[in-house]
Backbone as CSV, one residue per row, in Angstrom:
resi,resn,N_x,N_y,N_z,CA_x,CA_y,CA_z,C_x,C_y,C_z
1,UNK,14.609,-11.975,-2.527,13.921,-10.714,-2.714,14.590,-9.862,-3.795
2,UNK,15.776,-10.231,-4.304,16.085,-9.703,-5.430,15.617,-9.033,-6.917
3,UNK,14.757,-9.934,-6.623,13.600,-9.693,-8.047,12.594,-9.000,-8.013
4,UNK,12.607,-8.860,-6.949,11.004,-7.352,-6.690,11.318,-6.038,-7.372
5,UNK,12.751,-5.753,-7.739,13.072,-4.339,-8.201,12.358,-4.138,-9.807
6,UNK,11.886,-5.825,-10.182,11.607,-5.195,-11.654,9.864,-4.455,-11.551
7,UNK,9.394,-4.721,-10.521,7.769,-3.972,-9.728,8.064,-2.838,-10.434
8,UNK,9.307,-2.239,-10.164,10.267,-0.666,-9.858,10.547,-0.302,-11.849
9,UNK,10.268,-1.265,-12.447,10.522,-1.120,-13.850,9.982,-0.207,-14.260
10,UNK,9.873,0.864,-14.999,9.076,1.537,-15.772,8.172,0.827,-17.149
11,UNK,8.983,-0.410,-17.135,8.512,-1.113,-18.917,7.408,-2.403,-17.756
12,UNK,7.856,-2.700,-16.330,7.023,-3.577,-16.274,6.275,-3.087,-15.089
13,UNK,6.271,-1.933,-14.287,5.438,-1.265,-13.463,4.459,-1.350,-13.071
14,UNK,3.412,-1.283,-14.399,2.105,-1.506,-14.387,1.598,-2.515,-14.697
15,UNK,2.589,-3.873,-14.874,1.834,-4.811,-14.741,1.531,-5.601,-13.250
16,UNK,0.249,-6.054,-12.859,0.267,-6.237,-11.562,0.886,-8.101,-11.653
17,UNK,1.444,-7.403,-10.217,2.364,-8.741,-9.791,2.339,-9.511,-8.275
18,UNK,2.055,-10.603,-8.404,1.529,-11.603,-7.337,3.184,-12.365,-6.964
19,UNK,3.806,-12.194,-6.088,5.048,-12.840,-5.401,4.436,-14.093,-4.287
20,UNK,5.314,-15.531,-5.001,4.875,-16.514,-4.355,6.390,-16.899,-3.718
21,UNK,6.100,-17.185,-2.993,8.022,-17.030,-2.215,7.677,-18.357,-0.889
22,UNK,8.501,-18.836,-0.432,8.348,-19.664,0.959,9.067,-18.443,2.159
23,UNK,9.234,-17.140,1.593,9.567,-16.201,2.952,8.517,-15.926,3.207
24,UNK,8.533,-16.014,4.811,7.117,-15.548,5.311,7.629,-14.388,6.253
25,UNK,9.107,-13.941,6.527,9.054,-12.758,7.707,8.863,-11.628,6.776
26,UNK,7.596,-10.945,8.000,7.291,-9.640,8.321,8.155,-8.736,7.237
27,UNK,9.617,-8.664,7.586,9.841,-7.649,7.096,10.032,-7.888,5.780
28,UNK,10.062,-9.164,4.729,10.159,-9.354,4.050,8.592,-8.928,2.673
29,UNK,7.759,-9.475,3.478,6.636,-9.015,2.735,5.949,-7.245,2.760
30,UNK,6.583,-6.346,4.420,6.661,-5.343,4.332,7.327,-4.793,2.735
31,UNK,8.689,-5.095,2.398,9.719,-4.955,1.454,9.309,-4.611,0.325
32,UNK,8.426,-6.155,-0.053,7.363,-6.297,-1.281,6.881,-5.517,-1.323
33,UNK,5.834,-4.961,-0.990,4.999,-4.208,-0.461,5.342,-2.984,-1.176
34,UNK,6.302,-2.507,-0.504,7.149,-1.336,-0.587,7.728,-0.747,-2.075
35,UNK,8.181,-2.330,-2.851,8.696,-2.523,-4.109,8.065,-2.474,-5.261
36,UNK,6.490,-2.728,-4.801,5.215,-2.427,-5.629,4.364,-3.722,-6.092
37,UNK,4.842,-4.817,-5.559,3.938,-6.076,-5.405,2.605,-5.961,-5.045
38,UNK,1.724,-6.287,-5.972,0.400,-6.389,-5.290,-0.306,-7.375,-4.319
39,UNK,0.587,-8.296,-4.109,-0.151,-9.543,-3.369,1.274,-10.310,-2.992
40,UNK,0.881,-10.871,-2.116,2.099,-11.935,-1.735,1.479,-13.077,-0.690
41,UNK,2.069,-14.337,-2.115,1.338,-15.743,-1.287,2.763,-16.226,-0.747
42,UNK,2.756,-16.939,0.388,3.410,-17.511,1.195,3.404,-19.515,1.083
43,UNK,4.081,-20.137,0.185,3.975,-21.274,0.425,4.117,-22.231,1.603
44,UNK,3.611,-23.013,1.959,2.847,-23.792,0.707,1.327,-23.152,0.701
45,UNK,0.707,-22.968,-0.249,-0.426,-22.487,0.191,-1.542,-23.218,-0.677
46,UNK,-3.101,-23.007,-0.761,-4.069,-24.315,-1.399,-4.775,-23.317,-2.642
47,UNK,-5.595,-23.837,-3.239,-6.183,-23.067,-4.477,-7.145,-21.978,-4.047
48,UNK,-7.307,-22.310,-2.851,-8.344,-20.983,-2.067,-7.516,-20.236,-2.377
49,UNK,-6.568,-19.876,-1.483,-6.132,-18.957,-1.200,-5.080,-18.321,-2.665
50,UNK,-4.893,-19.066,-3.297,-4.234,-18.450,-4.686,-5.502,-17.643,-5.261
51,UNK,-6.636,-18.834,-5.177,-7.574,-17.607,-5.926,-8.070,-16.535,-5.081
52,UNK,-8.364,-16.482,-3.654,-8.081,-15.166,-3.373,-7.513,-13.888,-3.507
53,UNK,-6.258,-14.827,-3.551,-5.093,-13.451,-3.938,-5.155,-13.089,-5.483
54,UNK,-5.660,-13.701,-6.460,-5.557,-13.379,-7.793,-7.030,-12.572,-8.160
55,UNK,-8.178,-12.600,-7.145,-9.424,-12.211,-7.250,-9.000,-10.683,-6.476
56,UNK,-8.214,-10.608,-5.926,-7.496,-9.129,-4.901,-7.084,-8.388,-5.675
57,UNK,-6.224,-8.724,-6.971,-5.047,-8.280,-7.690,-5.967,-8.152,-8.904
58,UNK,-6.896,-8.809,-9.570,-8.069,-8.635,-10.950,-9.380,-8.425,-10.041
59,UNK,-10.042,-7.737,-9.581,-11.219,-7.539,-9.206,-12.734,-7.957,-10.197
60,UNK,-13.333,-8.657,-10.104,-13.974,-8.922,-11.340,-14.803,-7.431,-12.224
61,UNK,-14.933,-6.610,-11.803,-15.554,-4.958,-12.393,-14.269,-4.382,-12.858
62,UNK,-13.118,-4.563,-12.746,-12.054,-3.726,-13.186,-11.601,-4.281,-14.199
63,UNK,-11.115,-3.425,-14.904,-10.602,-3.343,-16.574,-9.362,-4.048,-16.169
64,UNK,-8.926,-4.832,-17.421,-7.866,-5.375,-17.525,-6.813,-4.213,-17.311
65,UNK,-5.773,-4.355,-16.852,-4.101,-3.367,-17.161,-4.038,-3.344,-18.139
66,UNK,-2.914,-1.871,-18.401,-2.435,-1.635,-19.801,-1.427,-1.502,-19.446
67,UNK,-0.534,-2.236,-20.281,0.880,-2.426,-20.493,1.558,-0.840,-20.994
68,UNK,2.378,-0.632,-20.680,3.002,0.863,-20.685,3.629,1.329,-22.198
């Protein structure tokens, strides 16, 4: 979970970010969450569910992000 602080970046903030990790406790994805992750897949997981989570995080009507 070390690496969630760059969410916390000001240079990378606004870019949205999908955390694929094999942690699956609770308080761990709470954390994420917290750190400014938009999504968090849990391995192992199948192409459904990646594209779920990437259809969550890009909505097809919403504008691309702008980089800061």
């Amino acid at each position: 979970m070390e690496r969630v602080d760059a969410c916390q970046s000001p240079a990378l903030g606004q870019i949205p970010f999908i955390m694929v990790t094999a942690e699956s406790k609770t308080e761990n994805v709470i954390a994420a969450k917290e750190a400014g992750v938009n999504n968090y897949i849990v391995k192992p997981f199948n192409a459904q569910t990646l594209q779920n989570k990437v259809q969550s995080v890009f909505p097809d009507d919403a504008p691309p992000p702008r980089a800061a």
